[in-house]
N, C-alpha and C positions, 0 to 999 in steps of 0.2 A: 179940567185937571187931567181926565185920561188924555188928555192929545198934547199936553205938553210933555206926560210922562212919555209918552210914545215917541213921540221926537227925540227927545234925552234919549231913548232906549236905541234909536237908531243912528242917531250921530254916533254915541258911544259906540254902535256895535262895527259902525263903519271904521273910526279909530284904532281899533283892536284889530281888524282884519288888516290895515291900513298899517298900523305896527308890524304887527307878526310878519308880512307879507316883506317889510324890509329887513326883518330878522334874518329869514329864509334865503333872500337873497344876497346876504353880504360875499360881496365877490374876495376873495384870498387870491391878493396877486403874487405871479412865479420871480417878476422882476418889476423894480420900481425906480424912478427917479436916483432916492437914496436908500439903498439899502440898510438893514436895520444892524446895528455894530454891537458885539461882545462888550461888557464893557472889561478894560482889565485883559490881560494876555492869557486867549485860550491855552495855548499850549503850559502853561504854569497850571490853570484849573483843570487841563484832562490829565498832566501827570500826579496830580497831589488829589485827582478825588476817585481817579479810577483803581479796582481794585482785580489783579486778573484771579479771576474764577476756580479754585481749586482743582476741581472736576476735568476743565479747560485744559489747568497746565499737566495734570495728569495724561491725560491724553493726549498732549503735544498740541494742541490747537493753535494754529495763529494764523492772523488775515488779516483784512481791510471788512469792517462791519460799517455802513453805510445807513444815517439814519436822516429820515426827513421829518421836519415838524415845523410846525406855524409859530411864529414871533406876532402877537397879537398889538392893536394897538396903541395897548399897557406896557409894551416887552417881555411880556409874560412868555418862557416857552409853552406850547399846547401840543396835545394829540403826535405825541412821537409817532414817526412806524420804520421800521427796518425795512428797508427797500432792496439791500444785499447785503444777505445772511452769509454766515459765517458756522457758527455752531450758535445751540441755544443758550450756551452758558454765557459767550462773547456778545450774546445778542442783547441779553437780559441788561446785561453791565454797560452795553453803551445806552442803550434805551435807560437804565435807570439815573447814569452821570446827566446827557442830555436834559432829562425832565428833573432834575435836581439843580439845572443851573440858577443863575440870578438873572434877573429883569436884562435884557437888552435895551441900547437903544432903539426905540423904535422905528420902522420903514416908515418914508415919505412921499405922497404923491401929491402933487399939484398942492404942496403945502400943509395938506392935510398925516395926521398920521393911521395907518394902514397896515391892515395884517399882510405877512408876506409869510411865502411857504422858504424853507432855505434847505442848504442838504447839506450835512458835513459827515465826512469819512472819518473813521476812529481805527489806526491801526494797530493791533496786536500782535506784540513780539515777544519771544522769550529768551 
């Protein structure tokens, strides 16, 4: 009985490391076969959800705020970051439209679907 539970204990513990270890290494690729598509016309979703920043327009701010984040693959957006800043108020505002969008179509490699990193500019004008 213990050498059967020992076994179970070891296979299992192999499984687990054997899991986690493909967790750890899921690759996010830059470029893909298909890349993953908006659905629906971004530019209608970034002027009816973006909102410019009070603080912002007080102080005259306006630029190009540049944000990357991962299209998972669910189409889910993930893990915004600002990659070039602007002010923090412009930052805050593309970082939050971004990770408030809807599901994408998802990226495609070799058939399969795949997280892709993507990067879209958000420019602010007054």
């Amino acid at each position: 009985m213990k050498q059967h539970l020992l076994i179970f204990a070891t296979v299992f513990l192999c499984l687990t490391i054997s899991a986690s270890a493909q967790v750890k290494s899921k690759q996010i690729f830059t470029y893909v076969e298909q890349m993953p598509e908006f659905t629906g016309n971004m530019n209608d979703y970034l002027v009816s959800n973006l909102k410019y920043p009070k603080e912002a327009k007080a102080a005259k701010k306006e630029g190009r705020v540049v944000v990357r984040f991962v299209v998972d693959e669910m189409g889910k957006v993930q893990d915004a970051q600002v990659v070039r800043s602007v002010d923090a108020h412009l930052d805050a505002e593309a970082k939050r439209v971004i990770t408030a969008m809807p599901n994408w179509k998802p990226a495609k490699q070799a058939g399969k679907t795949v997280p892709v990193y993507f990067t879209l500019p958000i420019e602010f004008r007054l």
